[in-house]
N, C-alpha and C positions, 0 to 999 in steps of 0.2 A: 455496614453499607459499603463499606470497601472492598470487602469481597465479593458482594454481586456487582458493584464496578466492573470491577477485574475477572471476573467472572463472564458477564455479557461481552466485555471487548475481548474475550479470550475466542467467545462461539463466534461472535460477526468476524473477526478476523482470521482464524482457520476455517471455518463455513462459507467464504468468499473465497477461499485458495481453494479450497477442495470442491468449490462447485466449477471455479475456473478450471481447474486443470481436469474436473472430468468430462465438463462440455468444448476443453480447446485441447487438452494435451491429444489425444486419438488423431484425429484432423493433424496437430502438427507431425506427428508421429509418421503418418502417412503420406506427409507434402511436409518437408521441414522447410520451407523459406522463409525467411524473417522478414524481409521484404514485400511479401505477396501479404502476410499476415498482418502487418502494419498496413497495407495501402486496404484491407478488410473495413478497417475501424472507419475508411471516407467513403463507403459506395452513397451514401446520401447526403442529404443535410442535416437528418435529425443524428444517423451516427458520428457526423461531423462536429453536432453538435458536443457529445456527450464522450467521444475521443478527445477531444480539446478540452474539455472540462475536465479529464481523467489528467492526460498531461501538465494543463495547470496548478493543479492540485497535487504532483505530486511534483512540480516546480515551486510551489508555496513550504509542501512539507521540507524539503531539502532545505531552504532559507530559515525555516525553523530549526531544524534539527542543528544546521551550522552555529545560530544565534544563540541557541542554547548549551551547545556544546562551548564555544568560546565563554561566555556570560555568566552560566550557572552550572558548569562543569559535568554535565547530564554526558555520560558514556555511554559507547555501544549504538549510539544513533545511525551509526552506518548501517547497521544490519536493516532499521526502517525505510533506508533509503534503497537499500538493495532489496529489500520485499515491496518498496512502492513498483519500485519498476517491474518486476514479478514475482508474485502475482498479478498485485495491483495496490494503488493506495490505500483501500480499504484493509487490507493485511497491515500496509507497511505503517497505516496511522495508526490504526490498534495495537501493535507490535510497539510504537514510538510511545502512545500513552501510557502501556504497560510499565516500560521500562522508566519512565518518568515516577512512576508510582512507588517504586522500588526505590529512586533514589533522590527525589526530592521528598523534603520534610513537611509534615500535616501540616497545614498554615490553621 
């Protein structure tokens, strides 16, 4: 079981990067402003909605990864944190469970 675990969070997590970067990287490619990109995520209320929820979420993972790294000595939690931010949460928490898998012990 713990390989199709590890397994499903391997696809969600590089299957969320590689669809992002192949629907945003071109676009930035051609207009690099990080600025105009970020103000992309408010033209409404529903992307409003779900830009803040993306942010939140990867304000929740960070407080985790810190909690755990202090607590129960989980390493390498940076790298989920630098994958929440890009790609996106979806990477950088499958990236974070992963690595949890690897070195916490079966309970």
């Amino acid at each position: 079981m713990t390989t199709v675990y590890r397994s499903v969070l391997a696809i969600i997590g590089l299957g969320f990067a590689l669809y992002f970067f192949a629907t945003i990287g071109p676009l930035f490619i051609t207009q690099p402003d990080i600025v105009a990109a970020f103000k992309a995520g408010y033209v409404n209320p529903y992307s409003s909605g779900f830009a803040t929820d993306a942010i939140a979420c990867w304000l929740v993972l960070i407080c985790w990864v810190v909690y755990e790294k202090l607590q129960k000595g989980i390493k390498h939690g940076w790298v989920a944190i630098v994958l929440g931010f890009m790609p996106g949460v979806a990477t950088g928490f499958a990236v974070y469970l992963l690595l949890r898998t690897y070195q916490r012990p079966a309970i």
